[in-house]
C-alpha positions in Angstrom: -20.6 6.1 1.2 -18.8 8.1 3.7 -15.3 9.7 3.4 -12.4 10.3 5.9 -8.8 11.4 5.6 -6.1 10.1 7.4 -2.7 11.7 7.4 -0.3 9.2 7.0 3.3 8.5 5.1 2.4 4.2 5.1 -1.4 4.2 4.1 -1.5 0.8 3.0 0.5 -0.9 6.0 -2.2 1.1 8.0 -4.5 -0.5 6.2 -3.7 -3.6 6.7 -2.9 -3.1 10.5 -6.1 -1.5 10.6 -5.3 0.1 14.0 -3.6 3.3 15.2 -1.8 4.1 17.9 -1.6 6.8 20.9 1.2 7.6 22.4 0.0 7.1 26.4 1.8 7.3 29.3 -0.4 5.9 31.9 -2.3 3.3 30.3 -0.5 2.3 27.3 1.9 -0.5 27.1 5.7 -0.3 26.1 6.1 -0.5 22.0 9.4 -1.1 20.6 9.1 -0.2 17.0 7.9 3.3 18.6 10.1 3.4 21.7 7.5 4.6 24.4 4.5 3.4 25.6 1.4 3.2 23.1 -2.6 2.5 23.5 -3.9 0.4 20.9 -7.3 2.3 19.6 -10.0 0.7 18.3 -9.6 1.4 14.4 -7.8 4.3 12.1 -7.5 7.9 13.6 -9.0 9.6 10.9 -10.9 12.7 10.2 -14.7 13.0 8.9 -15.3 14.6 5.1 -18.3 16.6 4.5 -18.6 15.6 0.9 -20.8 13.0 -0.5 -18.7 11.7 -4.0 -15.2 11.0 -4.4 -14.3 14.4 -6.5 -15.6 16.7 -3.7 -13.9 14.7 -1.3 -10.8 15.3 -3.1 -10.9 19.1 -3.2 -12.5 19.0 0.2 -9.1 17.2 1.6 -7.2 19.6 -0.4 -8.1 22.5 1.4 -8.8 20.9 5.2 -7.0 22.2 8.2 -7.8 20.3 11.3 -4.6 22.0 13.4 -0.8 21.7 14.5 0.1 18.8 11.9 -3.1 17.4 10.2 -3.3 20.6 7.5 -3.1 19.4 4.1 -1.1 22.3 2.9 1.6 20.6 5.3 4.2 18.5 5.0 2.3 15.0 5.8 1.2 13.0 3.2 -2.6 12.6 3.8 -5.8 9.5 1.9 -9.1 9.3 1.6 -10.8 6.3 2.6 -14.1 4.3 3.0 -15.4 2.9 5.9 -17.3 3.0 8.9 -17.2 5.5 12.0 -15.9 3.3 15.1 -15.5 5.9 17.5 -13.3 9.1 18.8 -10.0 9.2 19.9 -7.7 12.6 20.5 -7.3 13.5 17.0 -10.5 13.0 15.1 -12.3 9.7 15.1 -11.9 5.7 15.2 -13.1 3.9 11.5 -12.9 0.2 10.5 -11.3 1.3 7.2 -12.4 -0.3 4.0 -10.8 1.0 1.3 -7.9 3.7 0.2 -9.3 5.7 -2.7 -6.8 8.4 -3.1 -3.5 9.8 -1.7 -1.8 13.1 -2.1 2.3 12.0 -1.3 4.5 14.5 0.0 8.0 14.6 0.3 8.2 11.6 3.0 6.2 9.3 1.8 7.1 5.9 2.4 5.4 3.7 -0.1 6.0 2.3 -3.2 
């Protein structure tokens, strides 16, 4: 089974979308719940994980840094999910996500 962490504040509307979006000048199209233009990608922006069972994945996401926002000692509230490697965008890689198996929730998290 492979890992990945996604920071994220709305892990299961994500989910469910199961799409991100990139903020895109040139080629993306105007989106009003974001208020500028976006590019539909094709999956979850997401980050690979190393670790091979779901407790090492845990400490694993504990402790990654990937730069600027995507640290978990930040702010952002970040998952780890199953799925399957779709492709790479800016930040990481594409996956068709399959599953949410844990989230760490930080002080903006959105969910219930």
């Amino acid at each position: 089974m492979k890992y990945f962490i996604r920071y994220s504040e709305t892990p299961n509307a994500d989910l469910q979308r199961g799409v991100s979006f990139h903020h895109n000048s040139e080629r993306g199209v105007f989106n009003e719940e974001f208020g500028y233009n976006v590019e539909e990608l094709n999956g979850l922006c997401a980050f690979n994980l190393d670790s091979d069972n779901l407790p090492d994945a845990i400490i694993e996401a504990s402790e990654a840094d990937f730069g600027g926002d995507y640290k978990s000692s930040g702010s952002l509230s970040y998952s780890i999910l199953t799925g399957k490697e779709n492709g790479l965008c800016e930040e990481g890689v594409t996956i068709l996500a399959a599953d949410i198996l844990f989230t760490a929730k930080k002080q903006y998290f959105e969910e219930d």
